[in-house]
VOMAR-44095 format. One line per field, with one value per residue (C-alpha): residue number from 1; chain; x, y, z; residue in three letters. Coordinates in pm, 1 decimal, decimal comma, m for minus. Each point is the difference from the previous one (the first is absolute). Example, Ala and Ser with C-alpha at 12.3 -4.5 7.8 and 13.67 -1.06 7.14 Angstrom:
<atoms>
resi 1	2
chain A	A
east 1230,0	137,0
north m450,0	344,0
up 780,0	m66,0
resn ALA	SER
</atoms>
This chain:
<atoms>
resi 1	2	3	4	5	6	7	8	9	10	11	12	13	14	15	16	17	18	19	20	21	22	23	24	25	26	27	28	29	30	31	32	33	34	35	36	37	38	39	40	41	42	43	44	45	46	47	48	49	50	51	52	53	54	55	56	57	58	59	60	61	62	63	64	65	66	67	68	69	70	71	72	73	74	75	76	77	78	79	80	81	82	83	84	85	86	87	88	89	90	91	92	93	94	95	96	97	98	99	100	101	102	103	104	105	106	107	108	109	110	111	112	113	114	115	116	117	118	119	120	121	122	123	124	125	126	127	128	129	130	131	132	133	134	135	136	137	138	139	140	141	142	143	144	145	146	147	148	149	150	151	152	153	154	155	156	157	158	159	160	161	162	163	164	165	166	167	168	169	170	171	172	173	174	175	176	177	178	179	180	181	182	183	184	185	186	187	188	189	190	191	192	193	194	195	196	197	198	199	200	201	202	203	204	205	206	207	208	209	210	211	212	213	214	215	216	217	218	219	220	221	222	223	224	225	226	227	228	229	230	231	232	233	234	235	236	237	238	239	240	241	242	243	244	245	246	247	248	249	250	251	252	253	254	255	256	257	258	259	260	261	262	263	264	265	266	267	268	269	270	271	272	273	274	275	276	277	278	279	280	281	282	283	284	285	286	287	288	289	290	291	292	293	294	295	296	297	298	299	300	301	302	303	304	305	306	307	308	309	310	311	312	313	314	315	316	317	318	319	320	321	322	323	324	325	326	327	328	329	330	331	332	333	334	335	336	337	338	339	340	341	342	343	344	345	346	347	348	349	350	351	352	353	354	355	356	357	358	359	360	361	362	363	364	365	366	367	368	369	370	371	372	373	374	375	376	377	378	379	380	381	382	383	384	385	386	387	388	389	390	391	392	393	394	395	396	397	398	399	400	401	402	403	404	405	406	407	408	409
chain A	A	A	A	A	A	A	A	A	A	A	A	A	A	A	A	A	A	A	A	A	A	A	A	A	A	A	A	A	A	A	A	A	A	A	A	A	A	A	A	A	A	A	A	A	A	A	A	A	A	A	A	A	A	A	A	A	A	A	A	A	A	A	A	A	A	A	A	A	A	A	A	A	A	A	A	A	A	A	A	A	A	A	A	A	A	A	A	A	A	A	A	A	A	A	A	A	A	A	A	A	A	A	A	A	A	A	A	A	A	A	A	A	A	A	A	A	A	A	A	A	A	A	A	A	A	A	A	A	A	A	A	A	A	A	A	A	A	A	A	A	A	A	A	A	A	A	A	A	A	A	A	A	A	A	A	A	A	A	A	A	A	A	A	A	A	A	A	A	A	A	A	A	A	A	A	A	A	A	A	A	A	A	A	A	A	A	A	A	A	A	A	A	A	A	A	A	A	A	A	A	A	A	A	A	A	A	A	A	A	A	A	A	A	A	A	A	A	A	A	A	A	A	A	A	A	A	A	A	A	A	A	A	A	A	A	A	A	A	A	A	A	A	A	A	A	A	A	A	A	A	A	A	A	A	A	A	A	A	A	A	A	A	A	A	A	A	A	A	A	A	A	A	A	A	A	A	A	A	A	A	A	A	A	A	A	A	A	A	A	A	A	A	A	A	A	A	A	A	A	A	A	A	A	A	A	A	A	A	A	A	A	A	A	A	A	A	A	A	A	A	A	A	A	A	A	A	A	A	A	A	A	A	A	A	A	A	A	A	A	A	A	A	A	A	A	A	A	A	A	A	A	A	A	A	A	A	A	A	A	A	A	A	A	A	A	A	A	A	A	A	A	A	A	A	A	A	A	A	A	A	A	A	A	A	A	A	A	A	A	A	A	A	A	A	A	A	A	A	A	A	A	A	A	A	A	A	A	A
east 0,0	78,9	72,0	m98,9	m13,7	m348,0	m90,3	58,3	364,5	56,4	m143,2	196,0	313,0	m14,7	m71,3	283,3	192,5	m130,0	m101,3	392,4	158,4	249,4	256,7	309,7	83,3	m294,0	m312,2	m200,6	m339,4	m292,1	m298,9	m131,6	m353,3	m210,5	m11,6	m296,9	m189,0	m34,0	m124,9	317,8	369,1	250,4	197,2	261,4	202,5	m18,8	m6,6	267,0	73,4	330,1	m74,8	m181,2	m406,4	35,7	250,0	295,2	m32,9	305,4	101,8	m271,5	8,2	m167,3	14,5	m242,2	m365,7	m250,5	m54,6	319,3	62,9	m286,1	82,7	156,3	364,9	m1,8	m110,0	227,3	m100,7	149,8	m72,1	m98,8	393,4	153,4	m287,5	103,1	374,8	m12,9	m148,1	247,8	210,4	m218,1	75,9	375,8	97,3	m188,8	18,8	m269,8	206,3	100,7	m400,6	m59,1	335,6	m163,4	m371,1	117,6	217,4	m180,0	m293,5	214,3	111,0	m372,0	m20,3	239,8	m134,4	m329,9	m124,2	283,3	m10,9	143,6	100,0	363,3	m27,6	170,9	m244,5	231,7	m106,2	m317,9	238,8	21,7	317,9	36,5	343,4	111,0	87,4	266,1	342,0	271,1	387,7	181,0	394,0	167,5	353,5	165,1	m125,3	m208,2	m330,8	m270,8	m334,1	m294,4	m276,4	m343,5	m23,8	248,6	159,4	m217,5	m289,4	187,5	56,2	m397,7	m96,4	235,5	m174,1	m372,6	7,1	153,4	m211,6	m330,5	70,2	196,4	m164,7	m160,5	211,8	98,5	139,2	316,1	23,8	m109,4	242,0	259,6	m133,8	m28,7	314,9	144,2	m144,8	95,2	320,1	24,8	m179,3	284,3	280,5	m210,3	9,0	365,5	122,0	m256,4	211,3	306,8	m71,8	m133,1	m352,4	m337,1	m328,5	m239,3	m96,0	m83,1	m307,4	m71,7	m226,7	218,5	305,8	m231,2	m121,1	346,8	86,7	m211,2	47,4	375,5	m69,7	m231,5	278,2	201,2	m249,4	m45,4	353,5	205,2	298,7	270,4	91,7	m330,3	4,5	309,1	m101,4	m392,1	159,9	260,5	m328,8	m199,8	274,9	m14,4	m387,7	m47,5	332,5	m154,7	m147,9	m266,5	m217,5	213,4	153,0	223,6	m274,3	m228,5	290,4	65,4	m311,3	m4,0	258,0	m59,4	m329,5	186,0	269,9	m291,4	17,7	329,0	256,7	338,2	160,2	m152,1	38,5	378,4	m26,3	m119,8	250,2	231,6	m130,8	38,7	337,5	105,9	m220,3	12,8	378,3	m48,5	427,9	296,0	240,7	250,2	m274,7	m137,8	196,0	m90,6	m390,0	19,8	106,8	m155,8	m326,5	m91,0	167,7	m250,6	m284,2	154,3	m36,3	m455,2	m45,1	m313,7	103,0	m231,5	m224,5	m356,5	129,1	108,6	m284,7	m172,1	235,9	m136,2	m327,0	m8,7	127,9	352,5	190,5	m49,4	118,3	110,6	m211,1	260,5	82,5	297,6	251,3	130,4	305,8	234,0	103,6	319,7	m128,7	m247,7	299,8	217,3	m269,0	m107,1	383,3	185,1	311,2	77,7	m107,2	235,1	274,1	m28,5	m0,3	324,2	128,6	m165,7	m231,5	m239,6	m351,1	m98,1	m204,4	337,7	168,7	m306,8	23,7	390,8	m55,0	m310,6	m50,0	m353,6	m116,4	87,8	m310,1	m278,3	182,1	m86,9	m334,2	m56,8	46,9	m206,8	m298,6	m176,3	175,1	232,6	m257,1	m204,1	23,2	m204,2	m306,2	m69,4	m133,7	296,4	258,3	m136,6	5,5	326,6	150,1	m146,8	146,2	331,3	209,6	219,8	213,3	m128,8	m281,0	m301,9	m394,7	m20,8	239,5	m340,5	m69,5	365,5	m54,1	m381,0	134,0	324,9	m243,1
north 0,0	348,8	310,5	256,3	336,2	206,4	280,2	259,2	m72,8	m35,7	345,5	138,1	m138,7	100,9	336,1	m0,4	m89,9	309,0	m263,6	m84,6	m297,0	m25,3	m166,2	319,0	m124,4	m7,5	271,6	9,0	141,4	m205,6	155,1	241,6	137,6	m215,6	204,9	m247,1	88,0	285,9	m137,7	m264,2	m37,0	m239,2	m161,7	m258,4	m31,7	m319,2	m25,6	m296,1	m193,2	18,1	m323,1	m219,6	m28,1	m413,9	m254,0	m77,2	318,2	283,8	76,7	m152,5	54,9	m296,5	197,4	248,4	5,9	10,1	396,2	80,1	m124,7	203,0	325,1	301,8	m78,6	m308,1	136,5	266,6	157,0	m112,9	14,7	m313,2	m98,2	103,0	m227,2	m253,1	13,6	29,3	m362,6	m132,7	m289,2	m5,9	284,3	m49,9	291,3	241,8	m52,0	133,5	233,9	153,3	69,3	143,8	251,0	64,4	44,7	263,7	187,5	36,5	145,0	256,8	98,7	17,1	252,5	185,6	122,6	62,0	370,2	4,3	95,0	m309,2	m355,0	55,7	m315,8	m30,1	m165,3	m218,1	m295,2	m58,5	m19,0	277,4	28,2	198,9	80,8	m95,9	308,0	m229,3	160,0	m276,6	m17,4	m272,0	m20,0	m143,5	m181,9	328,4	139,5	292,3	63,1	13,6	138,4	m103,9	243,6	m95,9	m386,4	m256,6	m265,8	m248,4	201,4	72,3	m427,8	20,5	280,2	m157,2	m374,6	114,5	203,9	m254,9	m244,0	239,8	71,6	m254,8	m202,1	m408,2	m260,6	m371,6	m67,4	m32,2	276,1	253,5	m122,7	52,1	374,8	81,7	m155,9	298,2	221,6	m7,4	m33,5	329,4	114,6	m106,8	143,8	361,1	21,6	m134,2	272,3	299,1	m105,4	66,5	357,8	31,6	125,0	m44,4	m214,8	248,7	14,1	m325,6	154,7	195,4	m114,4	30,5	m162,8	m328,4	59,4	3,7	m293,3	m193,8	59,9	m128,3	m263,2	m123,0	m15,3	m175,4	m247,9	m65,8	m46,0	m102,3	183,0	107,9	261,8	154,2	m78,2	236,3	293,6	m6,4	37,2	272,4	184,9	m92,6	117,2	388,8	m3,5	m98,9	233,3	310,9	305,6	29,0	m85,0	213,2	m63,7	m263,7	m226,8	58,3	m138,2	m301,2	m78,6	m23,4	m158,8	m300,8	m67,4	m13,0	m236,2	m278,3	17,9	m0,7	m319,6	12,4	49,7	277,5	184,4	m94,5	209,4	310,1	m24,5	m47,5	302,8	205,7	m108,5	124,1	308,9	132,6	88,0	m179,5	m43,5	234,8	m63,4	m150,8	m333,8	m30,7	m363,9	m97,0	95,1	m188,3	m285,6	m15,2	159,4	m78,9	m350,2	m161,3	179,3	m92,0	m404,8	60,7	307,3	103,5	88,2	m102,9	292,3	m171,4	m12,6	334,4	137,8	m174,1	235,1	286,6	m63,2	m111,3	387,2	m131,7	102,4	339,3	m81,1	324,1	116,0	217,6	159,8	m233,0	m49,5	m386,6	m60,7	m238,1	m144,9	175,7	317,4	27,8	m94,3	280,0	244,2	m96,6	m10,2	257,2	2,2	m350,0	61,3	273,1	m209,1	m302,1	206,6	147,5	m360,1	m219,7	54,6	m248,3	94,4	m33,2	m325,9	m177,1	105,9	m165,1	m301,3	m24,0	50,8	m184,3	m268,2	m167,9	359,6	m82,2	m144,7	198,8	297,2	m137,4	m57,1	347,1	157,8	m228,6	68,3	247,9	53,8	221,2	305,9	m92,5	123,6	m110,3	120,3	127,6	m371,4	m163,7	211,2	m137,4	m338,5	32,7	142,1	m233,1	m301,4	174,6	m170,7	293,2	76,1	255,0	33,3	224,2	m11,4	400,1	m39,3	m93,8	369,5	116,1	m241,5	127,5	348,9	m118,0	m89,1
up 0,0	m81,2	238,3	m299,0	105,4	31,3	m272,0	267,7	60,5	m344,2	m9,8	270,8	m128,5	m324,4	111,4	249,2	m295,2	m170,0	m294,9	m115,6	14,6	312,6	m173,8	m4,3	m331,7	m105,0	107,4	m278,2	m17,9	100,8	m4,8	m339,0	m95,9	m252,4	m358,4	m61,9	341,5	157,2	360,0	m44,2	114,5	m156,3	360,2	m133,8	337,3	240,6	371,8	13,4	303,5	175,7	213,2	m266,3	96,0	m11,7	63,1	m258,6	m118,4	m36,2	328,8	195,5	418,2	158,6	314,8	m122,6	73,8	m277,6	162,3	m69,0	m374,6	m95,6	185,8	m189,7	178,2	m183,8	m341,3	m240,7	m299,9	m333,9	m397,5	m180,2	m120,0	346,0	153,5	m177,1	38,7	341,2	2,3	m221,7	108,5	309,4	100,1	92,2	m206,4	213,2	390,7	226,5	150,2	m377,0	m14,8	310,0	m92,7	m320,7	117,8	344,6	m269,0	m235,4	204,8	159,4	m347,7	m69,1	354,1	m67,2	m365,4	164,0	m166,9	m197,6	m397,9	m146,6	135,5	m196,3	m247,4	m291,3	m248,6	m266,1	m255,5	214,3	355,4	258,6	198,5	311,6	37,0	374,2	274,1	133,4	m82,7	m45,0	17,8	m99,5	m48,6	m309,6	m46,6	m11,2	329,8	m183,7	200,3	m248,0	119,1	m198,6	106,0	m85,0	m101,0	103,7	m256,3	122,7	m82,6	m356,8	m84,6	127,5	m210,0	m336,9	68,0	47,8	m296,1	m199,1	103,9	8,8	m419,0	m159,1	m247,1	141,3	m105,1	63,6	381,1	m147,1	m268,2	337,0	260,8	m273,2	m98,4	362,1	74,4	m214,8	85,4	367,1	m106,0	m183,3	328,1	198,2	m284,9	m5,7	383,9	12,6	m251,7	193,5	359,9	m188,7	m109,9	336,0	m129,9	207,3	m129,9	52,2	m353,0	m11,2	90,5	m342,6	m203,8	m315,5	154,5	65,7	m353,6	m124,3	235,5	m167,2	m307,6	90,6	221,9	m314,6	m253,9	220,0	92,5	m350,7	m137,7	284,4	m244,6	258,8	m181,2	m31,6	410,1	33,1	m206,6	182,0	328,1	m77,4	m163,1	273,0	241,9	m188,8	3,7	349,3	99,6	m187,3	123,8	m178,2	m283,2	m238,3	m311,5	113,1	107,9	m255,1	m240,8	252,4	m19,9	m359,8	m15,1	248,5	m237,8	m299,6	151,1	m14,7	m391,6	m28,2	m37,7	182,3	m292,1	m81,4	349,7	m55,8	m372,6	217,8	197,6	m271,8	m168,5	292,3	74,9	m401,0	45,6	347,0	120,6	326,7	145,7	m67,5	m269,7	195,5	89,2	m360,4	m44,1	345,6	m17,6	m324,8	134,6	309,9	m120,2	m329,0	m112,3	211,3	m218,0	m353,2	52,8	7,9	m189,2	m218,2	m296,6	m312,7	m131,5	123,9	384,2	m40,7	m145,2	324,4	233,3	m237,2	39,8	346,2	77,0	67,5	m316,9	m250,6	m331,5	m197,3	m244,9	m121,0	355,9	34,9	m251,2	m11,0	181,3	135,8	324,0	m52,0	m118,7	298,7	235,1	m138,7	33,2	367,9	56,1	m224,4	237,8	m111,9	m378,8	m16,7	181,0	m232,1	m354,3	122,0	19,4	m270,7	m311,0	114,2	107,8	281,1	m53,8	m83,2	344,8	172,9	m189,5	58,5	348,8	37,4	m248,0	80,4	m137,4	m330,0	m104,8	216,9	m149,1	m355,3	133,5	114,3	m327,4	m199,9	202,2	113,0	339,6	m187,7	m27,1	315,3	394,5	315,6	113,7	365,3	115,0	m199,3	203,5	295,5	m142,1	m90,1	274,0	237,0	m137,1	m12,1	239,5	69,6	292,2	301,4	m220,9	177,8	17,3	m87,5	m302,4	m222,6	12,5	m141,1	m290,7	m90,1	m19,2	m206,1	m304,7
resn UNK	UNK	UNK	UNK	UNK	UNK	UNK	UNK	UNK	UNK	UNK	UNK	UNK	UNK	UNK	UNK	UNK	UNK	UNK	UNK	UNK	UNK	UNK	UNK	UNK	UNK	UNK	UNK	UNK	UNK	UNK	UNK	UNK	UNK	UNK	UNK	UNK	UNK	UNK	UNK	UNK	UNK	UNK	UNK	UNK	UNK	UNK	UNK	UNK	UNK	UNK	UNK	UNK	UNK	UNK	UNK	UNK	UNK	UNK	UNK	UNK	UNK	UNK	UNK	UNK	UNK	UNK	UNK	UNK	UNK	UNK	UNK	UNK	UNK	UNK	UNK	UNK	UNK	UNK	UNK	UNK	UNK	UNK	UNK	UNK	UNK	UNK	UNK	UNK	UNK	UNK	UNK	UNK	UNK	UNK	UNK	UNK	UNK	UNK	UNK	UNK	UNK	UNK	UNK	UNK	UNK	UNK	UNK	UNK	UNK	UNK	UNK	UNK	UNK	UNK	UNK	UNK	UNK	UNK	UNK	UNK	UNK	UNK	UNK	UNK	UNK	UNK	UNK	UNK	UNK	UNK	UNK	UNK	UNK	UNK	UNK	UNK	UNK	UNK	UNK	UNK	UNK	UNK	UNK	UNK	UNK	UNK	UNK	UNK	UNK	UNK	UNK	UNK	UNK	UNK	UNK	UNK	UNK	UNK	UNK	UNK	UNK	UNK	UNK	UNK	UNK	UNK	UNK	UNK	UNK	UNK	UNK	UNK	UNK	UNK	UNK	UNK	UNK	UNK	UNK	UNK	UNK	UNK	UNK	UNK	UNK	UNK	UNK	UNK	UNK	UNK	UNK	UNK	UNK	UNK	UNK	UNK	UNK	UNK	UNK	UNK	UNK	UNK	UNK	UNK	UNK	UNK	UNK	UNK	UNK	UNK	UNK	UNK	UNK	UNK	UNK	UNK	UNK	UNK	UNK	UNK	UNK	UNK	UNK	UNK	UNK	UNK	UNK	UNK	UNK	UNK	UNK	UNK	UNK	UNK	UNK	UNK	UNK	UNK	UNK	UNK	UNK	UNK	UNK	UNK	UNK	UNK	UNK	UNK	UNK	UNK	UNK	UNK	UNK	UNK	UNK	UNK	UNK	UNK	UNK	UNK	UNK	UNK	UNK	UNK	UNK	UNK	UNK	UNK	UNK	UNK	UNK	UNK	UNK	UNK	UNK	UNK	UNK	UNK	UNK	UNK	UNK	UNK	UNK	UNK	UNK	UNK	UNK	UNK	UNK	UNK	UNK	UNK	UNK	UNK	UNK	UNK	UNK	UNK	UNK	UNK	UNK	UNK	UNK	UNK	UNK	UNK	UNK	UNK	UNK	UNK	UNK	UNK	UNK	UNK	UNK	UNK	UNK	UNK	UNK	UNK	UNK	UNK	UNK	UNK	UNK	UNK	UNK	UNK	UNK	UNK	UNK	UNK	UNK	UNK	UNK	UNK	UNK	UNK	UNK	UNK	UNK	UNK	UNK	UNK	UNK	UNK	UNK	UNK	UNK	UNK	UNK	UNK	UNK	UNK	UNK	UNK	UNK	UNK	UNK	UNK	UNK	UNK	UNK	UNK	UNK	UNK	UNK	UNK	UNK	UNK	UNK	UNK	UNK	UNK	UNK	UNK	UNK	UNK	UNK	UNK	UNK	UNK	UNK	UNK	UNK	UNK	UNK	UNK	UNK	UNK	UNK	UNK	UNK	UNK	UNK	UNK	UNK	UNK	UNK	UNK	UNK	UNK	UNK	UNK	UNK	UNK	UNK	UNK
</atoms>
């Protein structure tokens, strides 16, 4: 037999609840006016035992009285889904004590907004998130005191998983343990790289950072391409770093959508591109940054006409319609670097392009490459800098450096 509770503590809790789900990753909305009735409400919450109301059920107390499974101290107020997953696994997920924390804090939140304006939810992709009060230190490896004011990194993995969960797309068991799989992990990268420029997670609360979280964590899910992995989380790492929804992050954002259509090859041709466009080290490191920097690129490179015209239309690549004249690698090298052009023709009659090859021999054929196609009168669009620069693995390399390169165009 059941201990179910009567309609008038359901009542009472729900109102005590102010009619949102108690769950503090969760409080959504429960209760809306009909459009269809005028006299009606819509109420989608659930008064949920803590103690289950009968035997073999999650958490069950055999020393409580049939009183005292159907009181209001025994009940808490939850939607449909966080009803449910409270139950899961009997219950061992979520101990009665973890209930009782979540019901008494969540009704003094409730208080303490009492004649207030707003209840200070952020509404995202059908989830509200209220950021915590709590203010939290931690330490890392170095001994740097970081001070995360606002939400806590637990309450950032919480925030990343829910939302992932909340909007990805249904598939097989297997297929979503993989995609979610990822996407913690690029949780747990984005977080790593935030403690290390010793930024806080309070915009983990902005509605376009979760949108633009998603979007990442998405692409991720869906490939599983590490390189893809490394470039989303240096983005991320700017967007989340940034003060403001400004240029910067409107471009990031771009730019983490597009990275979805893109192949790994072709994020290694942007940042190819920019490495022959953009002069990015002084002319003393050019063999070095070569080396180190762009041989790794020239073994997966996208270089047939049809994937380029992809990067073109995906916003990536511009292709001159007669505002850039065609040049080489060599020529673009001894314009970015002059210094060196100068010192060479002093020395040798051979172009530029022959130097690099003499110094740098795997170049020989991408160099070929370049000219016959139509990389040799294109440049990179704002969201292909980004791209690019991202999946540069350059040394001391910094978040705010993505605005330098949007205003080298």
């Amino acid at each position: 037999m059941r201990d179910d509770f009567s309609k008038p503590t359901k009542r009472l809790l729900a109102e005590r609840a102010n009619f949102i789900c108690t769950n503090p990753s969760c409080r959504r909305n429960q209760l809306a006016p009909s459009s269809e009735q005028k006299d009606k409400v819509i109420h989608l919450g659930k008064a949920a035992h803590i103690c289950a109301a009968s035997s073999n059920g999650p958490r069950y107390d055999a020393s409580q009285s049939s009183e005292e499974r159907a009181s209001i101290d025994n009940a808490i107020y939850l939607c449909g889904s966080c009803a449910d997953k409270v139950d899961k696994n009997n219950g061992a997920d979520f101990s009665v004590q973890l209930l009782l924390d979540w019901k008494q804090t969540h009704e003094e939140w409730v208080a303490s907004k009492l004649n207030r304006g707003e209840l200070d939810e952020v509404v995202t992709h059908n989830i509200i998130w209220q950021e915590f009060d709590a203010v939290e230190t931690a330490i890392n490896n170095s001994g740097t005191v970081i001070v995360n004011q606002g939400i806590t990194e637990q309450r950032a993995k919480e925030i990343a998983s829910e939302l992932f969960e909340a909007n990805f797309t249904k598939l097989s068991k297997e297929a979503s343990d993989t995609a979610l799989s990822r996407a913690n992990l690029l949780t747990e990268r984005l977080l790593t790289n935030l403690e290390k420029t010793n930024s806080t997670l309070e915009r983990f609360s902005d509605p376009a950072v979760q949108s633009t979280l998603y979007d990442a964590q998405k692409t991720y899910a869906l490939s599983g391409h590490s390189e893809k992995l490394e470039a989303l989380c240096d983005m991320l790492t700017a967007r989340v770093s940034g003060a403001g929804y400004d240029l910067v992050d409107l471009t990031l954002d771009k730019a983490i959508q597009v990275c979805r259509e893109l192949t790994p090859a072709m994020i290694n041709t942007l940042s190819f591109v920019m490495a022959v466009r953009y002069r990015i080290v002084e002319n003393n490191t050019i063999p070095k940054f070569i080396d180190a920097n762009i041989k790794p690129l020239v073994g997966n490179l996208a270089l047939s006409n049809p994937e380029l015209r992809h990067l073109e239309q995906a916003g990536c690549l511009v292709v001159s319609r007669g505002m850039i004249s065609k040049q080489s690698i060599g020529e673009c090298y001894a314009k970015l670097y002059p210094e060196v052009a100068k010192q060479l023709k002093t020395q040798s009659t051979k172009s530029f392009d022959e130097h690099l090859i003499k110094w740098h021999p795997f170049l020989a054929e991408v160099i070929e490459r370049w000219e016959d196609s139509i990389l040799s009168h294109s440049t990179l669009q704002p969201a292909g800098v980004c791209i690019a620069w991202a999946n540069l693995s350059t040394d001391n390399k910094q978040i705010f450096d993505y605005l330098r390169w949007l205003h080298a165009r």
